[in-house]
N, C-alpha and C positions, 0 to 999 in steps of 0.2 A: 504494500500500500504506500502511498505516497505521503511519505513524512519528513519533517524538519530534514535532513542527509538526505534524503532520496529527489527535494526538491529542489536543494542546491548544487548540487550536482548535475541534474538535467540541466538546469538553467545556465550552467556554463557552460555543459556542451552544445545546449544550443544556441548560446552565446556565439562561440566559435566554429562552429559549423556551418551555420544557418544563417550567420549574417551576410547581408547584401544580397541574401536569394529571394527572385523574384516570382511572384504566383502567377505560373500559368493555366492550373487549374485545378477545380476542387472536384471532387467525387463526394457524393452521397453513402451514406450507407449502404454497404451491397448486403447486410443482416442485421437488419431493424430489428433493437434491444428497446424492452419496454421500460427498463430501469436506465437509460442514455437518456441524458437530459441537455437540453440546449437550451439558445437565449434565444426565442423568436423559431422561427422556420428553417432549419438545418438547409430546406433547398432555396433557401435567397443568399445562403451564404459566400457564394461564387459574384452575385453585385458585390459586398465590402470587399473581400480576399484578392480575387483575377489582378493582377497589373499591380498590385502591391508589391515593396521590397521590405524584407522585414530588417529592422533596425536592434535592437536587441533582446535581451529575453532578462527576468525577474523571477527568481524563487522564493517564495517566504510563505512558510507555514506550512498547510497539506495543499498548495497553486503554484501552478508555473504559469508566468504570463510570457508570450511572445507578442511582442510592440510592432506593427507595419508603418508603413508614412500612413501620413493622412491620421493618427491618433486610432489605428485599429489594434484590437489585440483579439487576441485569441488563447484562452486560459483554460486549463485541464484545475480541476480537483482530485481529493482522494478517490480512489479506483478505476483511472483512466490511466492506461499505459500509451503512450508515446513513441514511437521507434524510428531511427534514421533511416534509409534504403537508398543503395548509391543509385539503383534502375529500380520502375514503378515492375519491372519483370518480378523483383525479388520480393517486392509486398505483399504481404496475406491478403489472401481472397477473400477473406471474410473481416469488414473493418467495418466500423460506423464513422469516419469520415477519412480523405486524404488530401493533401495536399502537396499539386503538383509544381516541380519549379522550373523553371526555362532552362535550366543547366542535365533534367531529366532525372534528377533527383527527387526523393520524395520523402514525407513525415504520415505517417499511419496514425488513425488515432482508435484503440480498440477497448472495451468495456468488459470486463467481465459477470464482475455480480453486477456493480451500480459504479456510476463515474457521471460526471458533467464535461462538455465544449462545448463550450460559449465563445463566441464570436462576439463582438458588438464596438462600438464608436467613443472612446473617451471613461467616463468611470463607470463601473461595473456596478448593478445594481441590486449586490447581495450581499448582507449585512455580515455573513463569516470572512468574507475577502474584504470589506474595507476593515471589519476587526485586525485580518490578519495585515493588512499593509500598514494598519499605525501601531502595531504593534511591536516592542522591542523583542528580539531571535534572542534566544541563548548564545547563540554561536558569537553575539556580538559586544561588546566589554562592557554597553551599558548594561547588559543584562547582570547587576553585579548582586550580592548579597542582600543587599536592602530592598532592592526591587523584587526577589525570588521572596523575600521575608511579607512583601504587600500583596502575592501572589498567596501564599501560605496563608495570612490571615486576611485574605478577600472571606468567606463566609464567615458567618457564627455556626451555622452546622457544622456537628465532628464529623465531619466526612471522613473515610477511608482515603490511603493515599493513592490508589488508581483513580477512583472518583476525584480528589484533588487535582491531580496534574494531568490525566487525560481523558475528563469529560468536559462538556462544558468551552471548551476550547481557550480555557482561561491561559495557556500560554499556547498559541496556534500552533497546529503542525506535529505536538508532542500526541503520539499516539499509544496505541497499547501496544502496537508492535516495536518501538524504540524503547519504550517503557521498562520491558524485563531486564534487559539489564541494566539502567538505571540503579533499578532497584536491586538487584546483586547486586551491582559492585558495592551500592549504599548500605545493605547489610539489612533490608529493610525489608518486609515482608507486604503483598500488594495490600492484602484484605488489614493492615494497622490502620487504626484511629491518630487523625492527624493529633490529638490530645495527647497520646502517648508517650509524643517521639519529645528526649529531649532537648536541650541547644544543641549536645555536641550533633546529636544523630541529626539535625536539621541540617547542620552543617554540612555533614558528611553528606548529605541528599545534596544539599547545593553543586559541592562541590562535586559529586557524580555526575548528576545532570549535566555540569558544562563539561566535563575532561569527558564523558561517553558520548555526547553527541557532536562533541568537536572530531572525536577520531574516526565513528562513523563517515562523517563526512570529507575527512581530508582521506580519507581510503576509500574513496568512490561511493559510499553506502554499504548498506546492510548485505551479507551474501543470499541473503531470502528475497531481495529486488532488483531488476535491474535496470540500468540506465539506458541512454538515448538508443547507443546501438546494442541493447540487449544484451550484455553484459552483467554477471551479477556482479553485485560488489565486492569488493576487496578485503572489508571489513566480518569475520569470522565470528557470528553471532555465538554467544554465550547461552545465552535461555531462551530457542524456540522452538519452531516446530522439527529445523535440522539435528537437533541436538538432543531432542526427549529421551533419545533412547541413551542418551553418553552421561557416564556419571556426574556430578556435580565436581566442577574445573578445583573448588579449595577444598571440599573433603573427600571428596570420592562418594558419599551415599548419593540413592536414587533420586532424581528429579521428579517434582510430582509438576502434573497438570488439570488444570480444575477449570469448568466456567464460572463466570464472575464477571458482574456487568455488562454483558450482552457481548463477552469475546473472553477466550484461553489468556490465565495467566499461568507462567511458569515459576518455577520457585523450589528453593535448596529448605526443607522442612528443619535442617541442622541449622546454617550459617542464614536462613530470615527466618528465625523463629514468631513465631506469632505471641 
């Protein structure tokens, strides 16, 4: 899924790939998903796109924006994958949109469960992407301990700390899939009461959050997703779905997996105790 590491990374390859290429044309869906959501009529979107040259691209939170002239963008959310293709030959046959460019290259845009491409003219008119463009990234220094501390006492509810840091989208982009090891490496268990945890462990969580998704993302992302041309990441996830069966990395017992909050968390039953 498309999080914090997985957005900034696409956003620089197609920073550097994709700029100055020019649209010579868009494809429709050739396998209408009832969960692929657009902005307006997917088949007008060859008026904004055709003849466009795209100028650069923006990652933050679970969006990647790509910028044309004329103030056009075209933005994926969580569960939209993205793919480069040097020849429209090499493209999956089955996509909910593409976009072709005068040099004969092309970007696929494909939905699995659920995903949004929106297209449209200037600012985008859905309330988790402007949340997430004024929002301050971990990956970034303002995101420093006072700001994680206002983040932390945003509710009066003792929420859990999943429910704390990835619902709600109270910091964008942090999802449950970066989430696990977060929480390994913080020592912290998902299902704890944020009342529980003391300074030091606060700490320790701050400090996790920014060193785990800073290295995610300078290793291309998580090896559970991949980037523009398909690639998984670089980055050798700790606690997921590749690793259930591998013992726990600091003591060696079983890893358990449980649902909780509408998605699998993983978790070392010794080293995050409850």
């Amino acid at each position: 899924m498309l999080e914090i590491p997985e957005s900034k990374v696409i956003s620089l390859q197609a920073g550097k790939i994709l700029e100055k290429k020019t649209v010579s044309e868009v494809q429709t869906a050739t396998r209408p998903h009832k969960f692929a959501f657009y902005n307006g009529d997917p088949g007008e979107y060859h008026r904004l796109l055709e003849g466009r040259q795209i100028i650069s691209s923006n990652g933050h939170g679970m969006f990647v924006d790509i910028l044309f002239n004329d103030d056009i963008f075209v933005t994926i959310g969580d569960g939209t994958n993205i793919r480069y293709y040097d020849s429209v030959d090499q493209s999956p046959e089955k996509h909910q949109l593409m976009i072709v460019f005068h040099d004969g290259t092309c970007i696929a845009f494909t939905v699995a469960m659920y995903g949004g491409i929106w297209v449209y003219r200037g600012e985008f008119d859905n309330p988790y992407h402007r949340g997430s463009i004024k929002s301050i990234s971990p990956l970034e220094e303002a995101f420093d301990e006072i700001h994680f501390n206002s983040i932390f006492n945003s509710t009066a509810k003792d929420l859990s700390i999943k429910a704390l840091l990835a619902t709600e989208q109270r910091i964008p982009g942090l999802g449950n899939g970066v989430l696990q090891d977060i929480l390994f490496n913080a020592g912290i268990h998902p299902r704890r009461k944020k009342s529980t945890l003391s300074d030091f462990e606060k700490a320790e969580l701050y400090h996790s959050l920014k060193v785990t998704l800073n290295k995610m993302t300078d290793m291309g992302g998580r090896d559970t997703e991949k980037d523009l041309l398909g690639n998984a990441g670089g980055y050798k996830t700790l606690l997921s779905k590749n690793t259930l069966k591998d013992p726990c990395p600091n003591c060696g017992n079983a890893i358990v997996k449980e649902a909780y909050l509408g998605g699998a968390i993983y978790f070392c039953p010794v080293c995050q105790g409850l």
